[in-house]
C-alpha positions as a Markdown table, in Angstrom:
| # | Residue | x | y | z |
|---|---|---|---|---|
| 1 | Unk | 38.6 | 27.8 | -21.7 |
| 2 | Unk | 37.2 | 24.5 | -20.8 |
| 3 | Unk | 39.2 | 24.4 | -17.7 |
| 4 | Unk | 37.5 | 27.6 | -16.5 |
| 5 | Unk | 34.5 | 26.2 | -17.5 |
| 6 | Unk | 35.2 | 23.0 | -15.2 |
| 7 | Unk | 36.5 | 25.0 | -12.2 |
| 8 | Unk | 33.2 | 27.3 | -12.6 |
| 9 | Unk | 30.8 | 24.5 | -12.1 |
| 10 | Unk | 33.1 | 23.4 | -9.2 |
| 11 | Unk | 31.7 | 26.6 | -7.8 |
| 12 | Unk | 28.5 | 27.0 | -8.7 |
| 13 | Unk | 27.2 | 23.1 | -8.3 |
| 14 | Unk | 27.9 | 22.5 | -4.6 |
| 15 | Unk | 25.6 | 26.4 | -3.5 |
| 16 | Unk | 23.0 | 24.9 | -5.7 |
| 17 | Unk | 22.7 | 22.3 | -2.9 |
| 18 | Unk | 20.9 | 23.4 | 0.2 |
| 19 | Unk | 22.4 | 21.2 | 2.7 |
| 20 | Unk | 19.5 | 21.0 | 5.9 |
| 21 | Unk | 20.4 | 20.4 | 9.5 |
| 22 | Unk | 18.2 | 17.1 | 11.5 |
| 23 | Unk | 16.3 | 20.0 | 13.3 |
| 24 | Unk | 15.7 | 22.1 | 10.3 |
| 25 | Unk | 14.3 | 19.1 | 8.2 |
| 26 | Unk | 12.1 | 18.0 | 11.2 |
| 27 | Unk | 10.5 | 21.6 | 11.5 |
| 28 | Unk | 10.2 | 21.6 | 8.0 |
| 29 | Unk | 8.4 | 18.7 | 8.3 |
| 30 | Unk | 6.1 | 19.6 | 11.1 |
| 31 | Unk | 4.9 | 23.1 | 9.1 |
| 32 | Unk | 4.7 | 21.1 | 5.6 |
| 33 | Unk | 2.6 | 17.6 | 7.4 |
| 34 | Unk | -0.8 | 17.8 | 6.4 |
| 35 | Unk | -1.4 | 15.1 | 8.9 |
| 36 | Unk | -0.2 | 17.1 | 11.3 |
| 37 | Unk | -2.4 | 19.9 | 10.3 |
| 38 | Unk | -5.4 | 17.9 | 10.6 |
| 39 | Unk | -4.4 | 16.7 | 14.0 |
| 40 | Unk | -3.9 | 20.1 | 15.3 |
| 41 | Unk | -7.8 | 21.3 | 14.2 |
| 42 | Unk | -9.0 | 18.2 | 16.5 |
| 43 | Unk | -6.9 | 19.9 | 19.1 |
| 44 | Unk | -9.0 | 23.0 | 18.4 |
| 45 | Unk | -12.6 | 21.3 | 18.3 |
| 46 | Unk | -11.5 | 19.7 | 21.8 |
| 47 | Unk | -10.7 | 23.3 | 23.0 |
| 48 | Unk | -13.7 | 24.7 | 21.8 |
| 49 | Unk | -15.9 | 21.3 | 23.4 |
| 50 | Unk | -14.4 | 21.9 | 26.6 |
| 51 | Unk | -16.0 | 25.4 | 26.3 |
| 52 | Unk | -19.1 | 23.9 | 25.8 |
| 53 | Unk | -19.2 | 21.9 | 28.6 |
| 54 | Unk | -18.1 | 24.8 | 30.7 |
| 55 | Unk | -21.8 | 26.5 | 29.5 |
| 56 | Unk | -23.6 | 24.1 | 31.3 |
| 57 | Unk | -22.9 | 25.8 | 34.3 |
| 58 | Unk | -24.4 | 29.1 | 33.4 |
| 59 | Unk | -28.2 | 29.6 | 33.2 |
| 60 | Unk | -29.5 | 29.7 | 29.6 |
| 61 | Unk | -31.2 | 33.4 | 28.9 |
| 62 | Unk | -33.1 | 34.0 | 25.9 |
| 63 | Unk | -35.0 | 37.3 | 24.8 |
| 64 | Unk | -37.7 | 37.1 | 22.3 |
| 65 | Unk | -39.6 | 40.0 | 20.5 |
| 66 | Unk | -42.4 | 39.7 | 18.4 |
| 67 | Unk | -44.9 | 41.9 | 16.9 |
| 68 | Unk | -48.8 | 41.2 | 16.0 |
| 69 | Unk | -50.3 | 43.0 | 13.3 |
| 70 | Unk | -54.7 | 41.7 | 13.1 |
| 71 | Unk | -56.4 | 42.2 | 10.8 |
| 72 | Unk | -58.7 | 43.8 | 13.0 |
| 73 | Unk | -58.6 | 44.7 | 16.7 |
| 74 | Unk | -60.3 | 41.9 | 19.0 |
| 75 | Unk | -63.6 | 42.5 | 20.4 |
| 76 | Unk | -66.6 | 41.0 | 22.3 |
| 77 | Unk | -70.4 | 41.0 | 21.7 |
| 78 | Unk | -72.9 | 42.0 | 24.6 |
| 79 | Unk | -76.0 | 41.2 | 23.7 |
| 80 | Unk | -78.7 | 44.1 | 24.3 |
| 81 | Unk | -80.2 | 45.2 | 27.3 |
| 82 | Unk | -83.2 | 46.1 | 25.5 |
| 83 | Unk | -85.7 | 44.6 | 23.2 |
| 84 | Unk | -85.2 | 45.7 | 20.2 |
| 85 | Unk | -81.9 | 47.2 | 20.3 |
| 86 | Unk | -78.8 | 45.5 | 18.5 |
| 87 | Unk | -76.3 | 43.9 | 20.3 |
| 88 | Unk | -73.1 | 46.2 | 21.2 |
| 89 | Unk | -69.4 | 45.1 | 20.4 |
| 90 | Unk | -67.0 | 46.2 | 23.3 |
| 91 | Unk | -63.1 | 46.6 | 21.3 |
| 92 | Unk | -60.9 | 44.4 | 24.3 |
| 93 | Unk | -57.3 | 44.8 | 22.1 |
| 94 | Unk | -55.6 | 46.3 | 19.3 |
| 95 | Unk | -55.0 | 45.6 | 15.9 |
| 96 | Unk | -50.8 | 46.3 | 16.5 |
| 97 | Unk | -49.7 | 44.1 | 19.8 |
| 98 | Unk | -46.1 | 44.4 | 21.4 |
| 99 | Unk | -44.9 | 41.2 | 23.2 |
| 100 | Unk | -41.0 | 41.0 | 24.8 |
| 101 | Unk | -39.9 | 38.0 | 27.0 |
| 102 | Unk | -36.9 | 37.2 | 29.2 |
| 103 | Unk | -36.5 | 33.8 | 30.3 |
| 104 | Unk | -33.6 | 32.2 | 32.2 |
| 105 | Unk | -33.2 | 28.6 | 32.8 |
| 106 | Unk | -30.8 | 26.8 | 34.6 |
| 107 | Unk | -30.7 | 23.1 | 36.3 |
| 108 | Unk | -30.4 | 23.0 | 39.8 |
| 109 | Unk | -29.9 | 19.3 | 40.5 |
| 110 | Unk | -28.6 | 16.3 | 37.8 |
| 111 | Unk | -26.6 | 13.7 | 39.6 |
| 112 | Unk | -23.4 | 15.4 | 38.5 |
| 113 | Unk | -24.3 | 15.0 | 34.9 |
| 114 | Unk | -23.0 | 18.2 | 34.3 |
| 115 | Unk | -19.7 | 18.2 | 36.2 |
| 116 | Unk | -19.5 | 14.8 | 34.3 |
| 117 | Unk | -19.8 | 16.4 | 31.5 |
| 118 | Unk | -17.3 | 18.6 | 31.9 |
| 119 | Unk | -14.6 | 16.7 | 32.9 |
| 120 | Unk | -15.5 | 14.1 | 30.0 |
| 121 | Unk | -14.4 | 17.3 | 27.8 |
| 122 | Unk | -11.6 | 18.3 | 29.2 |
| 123 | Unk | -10.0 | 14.5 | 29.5 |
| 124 | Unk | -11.3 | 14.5 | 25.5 |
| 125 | Unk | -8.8 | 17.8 | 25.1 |
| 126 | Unk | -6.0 | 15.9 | 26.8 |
| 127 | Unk | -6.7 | 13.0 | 24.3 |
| 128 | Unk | -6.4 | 15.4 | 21.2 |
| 129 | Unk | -3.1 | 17.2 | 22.5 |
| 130 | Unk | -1.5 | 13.8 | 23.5 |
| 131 | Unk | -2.6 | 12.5 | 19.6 |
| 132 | Unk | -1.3 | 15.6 | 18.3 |
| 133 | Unk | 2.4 | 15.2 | 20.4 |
| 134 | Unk | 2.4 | 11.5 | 19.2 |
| 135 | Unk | 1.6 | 12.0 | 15.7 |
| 136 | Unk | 4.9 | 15.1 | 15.6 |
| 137 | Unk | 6.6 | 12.1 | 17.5 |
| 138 | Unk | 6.0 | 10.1 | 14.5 |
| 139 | Unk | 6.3 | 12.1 | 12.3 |
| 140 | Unk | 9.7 | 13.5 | 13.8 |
| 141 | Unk | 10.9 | 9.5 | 13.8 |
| 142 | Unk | 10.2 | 9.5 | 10.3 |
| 143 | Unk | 12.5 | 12.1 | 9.8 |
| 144 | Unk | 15.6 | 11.1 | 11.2 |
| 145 | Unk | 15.3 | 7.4 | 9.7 |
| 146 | Unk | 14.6 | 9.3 | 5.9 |
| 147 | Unk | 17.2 | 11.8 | 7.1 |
| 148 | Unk | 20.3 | 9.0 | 8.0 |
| 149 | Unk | 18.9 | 7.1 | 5.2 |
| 150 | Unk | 19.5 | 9.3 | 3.0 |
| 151 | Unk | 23.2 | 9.5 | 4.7 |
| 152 | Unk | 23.6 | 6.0 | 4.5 |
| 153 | Unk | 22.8 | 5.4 | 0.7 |
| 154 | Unk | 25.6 | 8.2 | -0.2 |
| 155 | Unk | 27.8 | 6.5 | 2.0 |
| 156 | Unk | 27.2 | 3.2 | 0.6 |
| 157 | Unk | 27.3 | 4.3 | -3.4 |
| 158 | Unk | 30.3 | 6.4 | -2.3 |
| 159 | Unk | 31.6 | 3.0 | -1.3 |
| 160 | Unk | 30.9 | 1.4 | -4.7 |
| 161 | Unk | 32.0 | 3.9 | -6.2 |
| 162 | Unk | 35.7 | 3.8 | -4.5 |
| 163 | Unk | 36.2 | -0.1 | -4.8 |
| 164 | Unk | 34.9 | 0.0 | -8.8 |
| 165 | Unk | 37.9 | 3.0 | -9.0 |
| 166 | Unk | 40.1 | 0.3 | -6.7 |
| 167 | Unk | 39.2 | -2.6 | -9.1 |
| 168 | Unk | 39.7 | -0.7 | -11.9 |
| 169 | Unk | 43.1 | -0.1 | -11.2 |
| 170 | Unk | 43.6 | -3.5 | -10.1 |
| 171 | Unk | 41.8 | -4.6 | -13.5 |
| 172 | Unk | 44.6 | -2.3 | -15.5 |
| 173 | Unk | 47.7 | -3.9 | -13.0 |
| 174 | Unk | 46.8 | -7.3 | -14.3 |
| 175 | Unk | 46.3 | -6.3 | -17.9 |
| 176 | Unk | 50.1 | -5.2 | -17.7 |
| 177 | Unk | 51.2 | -8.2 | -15.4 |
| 178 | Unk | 49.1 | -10.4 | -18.4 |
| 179 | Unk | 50.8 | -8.1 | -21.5 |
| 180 | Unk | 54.7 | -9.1 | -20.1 |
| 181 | Unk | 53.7 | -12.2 | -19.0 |
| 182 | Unk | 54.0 | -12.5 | -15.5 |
| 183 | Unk | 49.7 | -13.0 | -15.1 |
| 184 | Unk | 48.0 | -15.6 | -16.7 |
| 185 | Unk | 44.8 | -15.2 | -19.1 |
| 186 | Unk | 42.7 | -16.9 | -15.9 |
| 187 | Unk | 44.0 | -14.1 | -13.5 |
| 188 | Unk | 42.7 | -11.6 | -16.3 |
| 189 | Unk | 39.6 | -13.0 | -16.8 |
| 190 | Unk | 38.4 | -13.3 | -13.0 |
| 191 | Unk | 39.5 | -9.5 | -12.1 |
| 192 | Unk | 37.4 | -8.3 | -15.1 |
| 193 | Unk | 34.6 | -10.8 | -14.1 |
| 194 | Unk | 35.1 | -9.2 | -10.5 |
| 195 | Unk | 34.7 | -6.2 | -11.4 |
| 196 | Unk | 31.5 | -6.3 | -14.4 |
| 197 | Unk | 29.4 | -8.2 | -11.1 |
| 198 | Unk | 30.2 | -5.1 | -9.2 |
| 199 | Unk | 29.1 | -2.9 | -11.5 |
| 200 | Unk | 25.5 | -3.9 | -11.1 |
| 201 | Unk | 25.5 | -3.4 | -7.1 |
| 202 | Unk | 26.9 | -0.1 | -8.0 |
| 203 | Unk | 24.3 | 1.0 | -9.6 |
| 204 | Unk | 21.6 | -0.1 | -7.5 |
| 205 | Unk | 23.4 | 1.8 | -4.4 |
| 206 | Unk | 23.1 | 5.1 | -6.7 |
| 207 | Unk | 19.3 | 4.2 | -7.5 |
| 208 | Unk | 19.2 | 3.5 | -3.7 |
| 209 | Unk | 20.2 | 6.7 | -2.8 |
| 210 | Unk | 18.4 | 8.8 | -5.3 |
| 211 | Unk | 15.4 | 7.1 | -4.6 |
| 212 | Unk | 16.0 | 7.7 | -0.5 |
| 213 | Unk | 17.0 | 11.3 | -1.0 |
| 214 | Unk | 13.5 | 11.6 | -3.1 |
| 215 | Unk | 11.4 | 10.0 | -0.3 |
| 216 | Unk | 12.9 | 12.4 | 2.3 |
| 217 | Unk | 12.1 | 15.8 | 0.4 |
| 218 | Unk | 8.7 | 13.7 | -0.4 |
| 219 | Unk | 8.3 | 13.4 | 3.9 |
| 220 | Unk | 9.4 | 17.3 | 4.2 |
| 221 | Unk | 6.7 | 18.3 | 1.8 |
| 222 | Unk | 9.3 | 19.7 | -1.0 |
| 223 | Unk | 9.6 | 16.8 | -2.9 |
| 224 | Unk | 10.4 | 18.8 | -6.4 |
| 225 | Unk | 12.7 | 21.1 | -4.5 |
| 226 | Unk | 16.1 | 19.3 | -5.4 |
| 227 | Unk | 18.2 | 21.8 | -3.8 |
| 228 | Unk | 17.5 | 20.1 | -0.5 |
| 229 | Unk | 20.0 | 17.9 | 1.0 |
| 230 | Unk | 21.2 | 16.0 | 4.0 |
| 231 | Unk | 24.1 | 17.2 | 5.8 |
| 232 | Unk | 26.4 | 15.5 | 8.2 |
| 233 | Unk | 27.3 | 12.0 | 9.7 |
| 234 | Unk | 26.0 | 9.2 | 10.9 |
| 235 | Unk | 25.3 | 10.1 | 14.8 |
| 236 | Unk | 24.4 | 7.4 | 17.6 |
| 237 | Unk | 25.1 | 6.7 | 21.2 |
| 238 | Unk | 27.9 | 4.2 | 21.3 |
| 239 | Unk | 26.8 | 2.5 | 24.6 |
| 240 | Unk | 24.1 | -0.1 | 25.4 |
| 241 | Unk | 20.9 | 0.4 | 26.9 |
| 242 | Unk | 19.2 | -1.4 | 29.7 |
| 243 | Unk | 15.5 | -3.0 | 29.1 |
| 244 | Unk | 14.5 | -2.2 | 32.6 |
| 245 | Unk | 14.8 | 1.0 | 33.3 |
| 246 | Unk | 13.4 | 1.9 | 29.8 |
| 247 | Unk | 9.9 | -0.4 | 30.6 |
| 248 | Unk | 9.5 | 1.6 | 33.7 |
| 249 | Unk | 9.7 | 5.0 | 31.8 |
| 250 | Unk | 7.7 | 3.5 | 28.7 |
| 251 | Unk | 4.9 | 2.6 | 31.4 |
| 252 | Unk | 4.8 | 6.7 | 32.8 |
| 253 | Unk | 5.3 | 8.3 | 29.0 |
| 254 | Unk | 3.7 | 6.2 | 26.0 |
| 255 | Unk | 1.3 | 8.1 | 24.5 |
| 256 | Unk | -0.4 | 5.1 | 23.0 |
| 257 | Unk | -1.2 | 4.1 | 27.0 |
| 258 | Unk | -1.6 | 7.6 | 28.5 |
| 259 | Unk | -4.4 | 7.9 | 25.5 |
| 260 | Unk | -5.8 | 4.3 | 27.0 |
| 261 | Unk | -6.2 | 5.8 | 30.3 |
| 262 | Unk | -7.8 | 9.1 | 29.6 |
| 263 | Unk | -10.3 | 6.9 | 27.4 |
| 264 | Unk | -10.8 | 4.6 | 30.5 |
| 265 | Unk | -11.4 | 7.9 | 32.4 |
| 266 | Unk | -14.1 | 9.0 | 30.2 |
| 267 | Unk | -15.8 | 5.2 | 29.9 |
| 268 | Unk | -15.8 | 5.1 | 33.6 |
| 269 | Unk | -17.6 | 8.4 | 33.8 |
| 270 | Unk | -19.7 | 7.7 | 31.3 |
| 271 | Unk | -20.7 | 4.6 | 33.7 |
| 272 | Unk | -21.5 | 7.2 | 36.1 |
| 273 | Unk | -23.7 | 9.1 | 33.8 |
| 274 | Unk | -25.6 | 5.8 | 32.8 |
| 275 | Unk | -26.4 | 4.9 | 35.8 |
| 276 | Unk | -27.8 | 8.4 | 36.8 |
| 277 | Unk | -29.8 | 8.9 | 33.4 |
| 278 | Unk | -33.1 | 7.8 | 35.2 |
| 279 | Unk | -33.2 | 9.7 | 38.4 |
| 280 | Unk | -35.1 | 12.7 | 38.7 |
| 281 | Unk | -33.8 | 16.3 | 37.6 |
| 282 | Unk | -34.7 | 19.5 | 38.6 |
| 283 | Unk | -34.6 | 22.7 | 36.8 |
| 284 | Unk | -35.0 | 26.1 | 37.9 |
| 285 | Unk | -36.6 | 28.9 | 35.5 |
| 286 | Unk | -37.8 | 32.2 | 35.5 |
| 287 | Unk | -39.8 | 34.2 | 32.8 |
| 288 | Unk | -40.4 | 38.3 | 32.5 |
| 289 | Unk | -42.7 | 39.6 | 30.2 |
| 290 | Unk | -43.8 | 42.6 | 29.2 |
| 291 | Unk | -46.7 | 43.9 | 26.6 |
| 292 | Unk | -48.7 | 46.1 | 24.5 |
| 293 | Unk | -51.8 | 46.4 | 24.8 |
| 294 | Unk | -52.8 | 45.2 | 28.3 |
| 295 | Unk | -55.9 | 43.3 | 27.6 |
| 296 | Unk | -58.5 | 46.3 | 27.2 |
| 297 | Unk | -56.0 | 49.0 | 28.4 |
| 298 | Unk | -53.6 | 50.3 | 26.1 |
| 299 | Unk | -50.6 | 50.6 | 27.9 |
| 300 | Unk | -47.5 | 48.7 | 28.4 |
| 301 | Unk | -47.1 | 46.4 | 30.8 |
| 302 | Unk | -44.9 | 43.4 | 32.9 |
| 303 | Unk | -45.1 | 40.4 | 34.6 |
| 304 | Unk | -42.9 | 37.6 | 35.8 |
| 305 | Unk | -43.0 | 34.1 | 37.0 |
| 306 | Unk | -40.4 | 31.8 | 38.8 |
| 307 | Unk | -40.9 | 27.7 | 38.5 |
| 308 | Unk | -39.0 | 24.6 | 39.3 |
| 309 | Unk | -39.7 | 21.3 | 37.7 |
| 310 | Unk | -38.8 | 18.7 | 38.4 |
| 311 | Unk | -38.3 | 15.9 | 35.7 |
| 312 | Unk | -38.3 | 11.8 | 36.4 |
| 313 | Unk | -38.0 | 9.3 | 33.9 |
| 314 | Unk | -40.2 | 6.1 | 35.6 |
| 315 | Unk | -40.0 | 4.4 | 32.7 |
| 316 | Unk | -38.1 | 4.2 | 29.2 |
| 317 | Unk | -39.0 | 0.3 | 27.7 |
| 318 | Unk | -35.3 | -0.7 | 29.7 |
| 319 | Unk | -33.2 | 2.3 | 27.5 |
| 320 | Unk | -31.4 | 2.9 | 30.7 |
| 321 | Unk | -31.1 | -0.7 | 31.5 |
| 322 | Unk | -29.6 | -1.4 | 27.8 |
| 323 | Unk | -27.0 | 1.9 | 28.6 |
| 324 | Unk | -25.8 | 0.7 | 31.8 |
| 325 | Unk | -24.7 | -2.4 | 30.6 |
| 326 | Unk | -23.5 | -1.0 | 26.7 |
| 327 | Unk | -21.1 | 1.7 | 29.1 |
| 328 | Unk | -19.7 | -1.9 | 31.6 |
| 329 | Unk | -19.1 | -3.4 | 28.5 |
| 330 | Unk | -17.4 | -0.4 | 26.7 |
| 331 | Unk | -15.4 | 0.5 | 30.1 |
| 332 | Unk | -14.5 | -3.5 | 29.8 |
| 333 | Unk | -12.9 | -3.4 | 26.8 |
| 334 | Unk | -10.8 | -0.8 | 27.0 |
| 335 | Unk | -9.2 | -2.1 | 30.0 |
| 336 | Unk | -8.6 | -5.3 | 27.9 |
| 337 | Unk | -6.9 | -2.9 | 25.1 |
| 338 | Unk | -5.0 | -1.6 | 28.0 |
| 339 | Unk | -3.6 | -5.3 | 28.8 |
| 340 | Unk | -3.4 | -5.6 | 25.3 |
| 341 | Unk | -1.4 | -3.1 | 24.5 |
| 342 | Unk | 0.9 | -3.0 | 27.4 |
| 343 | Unk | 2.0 | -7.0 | 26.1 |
| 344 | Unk | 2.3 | -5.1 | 22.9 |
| 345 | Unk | 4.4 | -2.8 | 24.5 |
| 346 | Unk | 7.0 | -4.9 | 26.1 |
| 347 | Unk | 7.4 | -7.0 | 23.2 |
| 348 | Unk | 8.5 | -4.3 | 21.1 |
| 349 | Unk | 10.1 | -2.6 | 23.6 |
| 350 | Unk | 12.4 | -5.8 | 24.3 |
| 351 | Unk | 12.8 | -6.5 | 19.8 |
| 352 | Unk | 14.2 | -3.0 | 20.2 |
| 353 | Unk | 16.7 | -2.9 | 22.7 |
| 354 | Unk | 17.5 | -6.7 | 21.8 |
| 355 | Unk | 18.4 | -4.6 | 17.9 |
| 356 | Unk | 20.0 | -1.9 | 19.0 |
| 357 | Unk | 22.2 | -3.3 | 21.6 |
| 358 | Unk | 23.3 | -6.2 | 19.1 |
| 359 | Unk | 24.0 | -3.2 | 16.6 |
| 360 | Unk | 26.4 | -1.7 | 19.3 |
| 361 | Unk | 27.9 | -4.6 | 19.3 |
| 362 | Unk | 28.4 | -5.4 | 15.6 |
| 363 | Unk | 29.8 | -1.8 | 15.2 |
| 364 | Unk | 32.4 | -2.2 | 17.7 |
| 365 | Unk | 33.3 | -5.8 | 16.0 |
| 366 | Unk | 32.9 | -4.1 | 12.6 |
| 367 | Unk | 35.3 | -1.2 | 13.0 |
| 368 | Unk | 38.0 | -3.7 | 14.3 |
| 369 | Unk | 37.0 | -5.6 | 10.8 |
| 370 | Unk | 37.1 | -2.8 | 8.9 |
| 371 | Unk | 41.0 | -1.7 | 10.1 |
| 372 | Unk | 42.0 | -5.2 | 9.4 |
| 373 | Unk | 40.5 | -5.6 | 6.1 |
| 374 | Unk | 42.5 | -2.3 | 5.0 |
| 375 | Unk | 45.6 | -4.0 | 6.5 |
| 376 | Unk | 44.8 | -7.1 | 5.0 |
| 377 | Unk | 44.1 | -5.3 | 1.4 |
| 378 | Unk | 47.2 | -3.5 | 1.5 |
| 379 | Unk | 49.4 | -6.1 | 2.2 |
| 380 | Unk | 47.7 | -8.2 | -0.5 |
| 381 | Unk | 48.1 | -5.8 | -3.4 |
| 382 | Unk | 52.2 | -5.6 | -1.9 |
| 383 | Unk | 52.1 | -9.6 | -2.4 |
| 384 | Unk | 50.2 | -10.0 | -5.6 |
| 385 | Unk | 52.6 | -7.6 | -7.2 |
| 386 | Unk | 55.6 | -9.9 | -5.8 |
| 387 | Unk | 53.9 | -12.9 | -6.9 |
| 388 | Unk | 53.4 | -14.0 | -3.4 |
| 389 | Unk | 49.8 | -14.5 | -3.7 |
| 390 | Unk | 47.3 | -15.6 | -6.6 |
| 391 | Unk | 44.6 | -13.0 | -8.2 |
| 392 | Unk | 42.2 | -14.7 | -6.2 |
| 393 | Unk | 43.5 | -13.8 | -2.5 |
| 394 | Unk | 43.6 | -10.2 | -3.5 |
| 395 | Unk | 40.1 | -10.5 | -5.4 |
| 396 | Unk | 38.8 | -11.9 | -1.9 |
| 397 | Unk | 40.6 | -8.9 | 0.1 |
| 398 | Unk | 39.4 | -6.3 | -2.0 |
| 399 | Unk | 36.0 | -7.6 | -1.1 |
| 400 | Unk | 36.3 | -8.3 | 2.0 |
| 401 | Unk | 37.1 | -4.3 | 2.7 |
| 402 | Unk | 33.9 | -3.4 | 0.8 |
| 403 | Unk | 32.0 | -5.9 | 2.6 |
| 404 | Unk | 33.5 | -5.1 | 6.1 |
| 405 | Unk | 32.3 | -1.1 | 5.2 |
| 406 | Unk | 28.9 | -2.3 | 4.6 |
| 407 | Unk | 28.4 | -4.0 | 7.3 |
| 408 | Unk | 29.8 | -1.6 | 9.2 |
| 409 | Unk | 26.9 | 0.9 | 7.8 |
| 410 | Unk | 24.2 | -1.3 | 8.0 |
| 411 | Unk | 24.9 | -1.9 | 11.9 |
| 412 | Unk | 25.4 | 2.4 | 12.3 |
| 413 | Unk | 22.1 | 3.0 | 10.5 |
| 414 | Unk | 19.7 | -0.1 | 12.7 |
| 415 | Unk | 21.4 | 1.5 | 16.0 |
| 416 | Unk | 19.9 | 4.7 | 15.1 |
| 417 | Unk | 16.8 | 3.2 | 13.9 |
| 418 | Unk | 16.3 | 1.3 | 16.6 |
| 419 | Unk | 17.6 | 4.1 | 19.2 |
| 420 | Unk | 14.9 | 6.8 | 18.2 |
| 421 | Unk | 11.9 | 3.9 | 17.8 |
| 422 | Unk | 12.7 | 3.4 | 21.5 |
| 423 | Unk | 12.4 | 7.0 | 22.6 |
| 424 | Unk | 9.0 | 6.8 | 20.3 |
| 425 | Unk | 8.0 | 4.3 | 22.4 |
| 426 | Unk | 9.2 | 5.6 | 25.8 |
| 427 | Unk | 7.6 | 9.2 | 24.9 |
| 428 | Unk | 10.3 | 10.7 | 25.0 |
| 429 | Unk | 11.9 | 11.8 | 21.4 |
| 430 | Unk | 15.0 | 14.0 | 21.4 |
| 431 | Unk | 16.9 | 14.9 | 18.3 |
């Protein structure tokens, strides 16, 4: 019975896992993100600014109704004609009056103020979709480096977990070797020392990996679904990258600087409007009316009226002055962000490759390690058990192979770190 039992939950345990592909956990994250959400609404209020702008084109028109009610009808006083007669009171309205109006309005000339406008807006849009692309980039990066993570820590309590089973044996070898005599009490003593300080790392590369796995369903937003799980192997590009070519592309693609030029766009035309904001306008307008009464006549009637006017600003207490020079100095310091951020740029750029390529390297050197160290392991447990070698030397080789393994990891995991924070940076993130 209790072997059904076990071969059951053999079943059962491994569907209660839902193991999620790279791409499915990065759309996952994108629909969960509430940063991203966020981001995507100032995409929207761009859109809908744009649309703005794009009324300053077309003339304003506004209707306006209104009805009078007095409480009693206007009138004028003649005086009379005639000694002695009163004076007579002519009725010249109505106690009920009608008035409707159309007016359109629409500037003629501004100095490009509202083409500048315009094109401020839709550079503004291109700002909010670029945020919007860098913040999924992010986000996206995020991902993978929670995602492998997650990978990694398995790998590495998996590890543990194989050399405390290898030690263990070894442990129980020497405990025999020490029972007929042919190990001493030292040789005892060190493989059990051996392997109680490797219990510790052990468990610390099990709280490493729960602790990752919870972070990553924390980044998807299911963090207290614990069906969801990682599958697959560590993936990388096994060949180095050159610096060069990469600072060339990082220069056309980083959102960070295409968001510095579209802001320099907008400062620079914002220049433009400052130094127009004190020259004359004119506006164009035209009014339609029509009533009830018609002064003394009761009867509806209509009238219209076309004006220009033209508006000049001679003289503001030096506001204009004070704008021209807050917009040089604004346009000024965004191109110093720009020279900033390009050394900023570069720097990390160069860190980056400078990581990753050094982590090709160390996983090319490490998997040679790691074939020699299982060499080297198996012919030490052969020579310990022929007394060849002392307890030590095969201590040192079992270590040696668990050591080689993480090193190994840790070089696998920093090239794909390091690989995707360089597409982040170029603008260019592929999973």
């Amino acid at each position: 019975m209790t072997k059904k039992l076990i071969f059951l939950s053999m079943l059962i345990f491994p569907a209660m896992l839902s193991a999620i592909t790279l791409d499915q956990a990065i759309e996952k994250a994108y629909k969960n993100n509430l940063l991203i959400k966020s981001t995507k609404e100032d995409v929207n209020q761009a859109k809908y600014g744009k649309i703005s702008a794009i009324s300053n084109f077309i003339p304003d028109v506004t209707v306006n109704g209104m009805y009078t009610r007095l409480n009693e009808a206007p009138y004028m006083t003649m005086p009379a004609m005639v000694p002695g007669q009163s004076p007579t009171q002519i009725t010249v309205g109505n106690i009920n009056n009608w008035d409707g109006k159309l007016q359109v309005q629409q500037p003629i000339f501004t100095w490009g103020k509202i083409l500048q406008g315009y094109k401020i807006a839709s550079t503004q849009l291109k700002i909010s979709e670029l945020k919007y692309a860098a913040i999924r980039d992010s986000i996206a990066v995020q991902v993978i480096n929670s995602y492998y993570g997650v990978i990694v820590t398995k790998e590495f309590s998996e590890l543990m977990d194989n050399t405390i089973k290898d030690m263990s044996e070894h442990v129980d070898a020497v405990k025999k070797m020490y029972n007929e005599g042919i190990a001493s009490k030292l040789d005892l003593l060190n493989a059990e020392t051996q392997l109680a300080n490797l219990l510790p790392q052990r468990n610390s590369s099990h709280n490493a990996h729960d602790l990752a796995l919870k972070g990553f369903r924390m980044l998807l937003g299911s963090i207290d679904d614990t069906t969801i799980y990682p599958e697959g192997a560590l993936k990388f590009m096994n060949r180095k990258i050159s610096e060069d070519t990469l600072k060339t592309v990082m220069y056309e693609n980083n959102r960070s600087l295409k968001i510095l030029n579209y802001t320099e766009q907008i400062a620079e035309r914002g220049l433009v409007m400052a130094k127009t904001s004190n020259l004359p306008t004119l506006i164009g307008a035209f009014a339609y009316e029509y009533k009830w009464p018609n002064g003394i006549s009761e009867e509806w009637k209509g009238g219209w009226a076309v004006s220009a006017v033209l508006s000049w600003n001679l003289f503001n207490g030096g506001k204009s002055y004070a704008d021209i020079k807050t917009a040089k100095s604004r346009l000024e310091q965004i191109r110093i962000a720009k020279r900033q951020l390009k050394d900023g740029l570069d720097m990390g750029l160069h860190s980056l490759v400078n990581s990753y390529n050094k982590a090709i390297e160390d996983i090319n050197a490490q998997k040679l390690n790691v074939e020699k160290a299982k060499e080297g392991l198996d012919i030490a447990k052969t020579q310990y058990e022929q007394g060849v070698i002392t307890n030590t030397d095969y201590l040192d080789a079992e270590v040696g192979l668990m050591q080689a393994n993480l090193n190994l990891l840790q070089a696998e995991y920093s090239a794909i770190s390091n690989y995707y924070q360089i597409q982040y940076l170029t603008g260019n993130v592929n999973f």
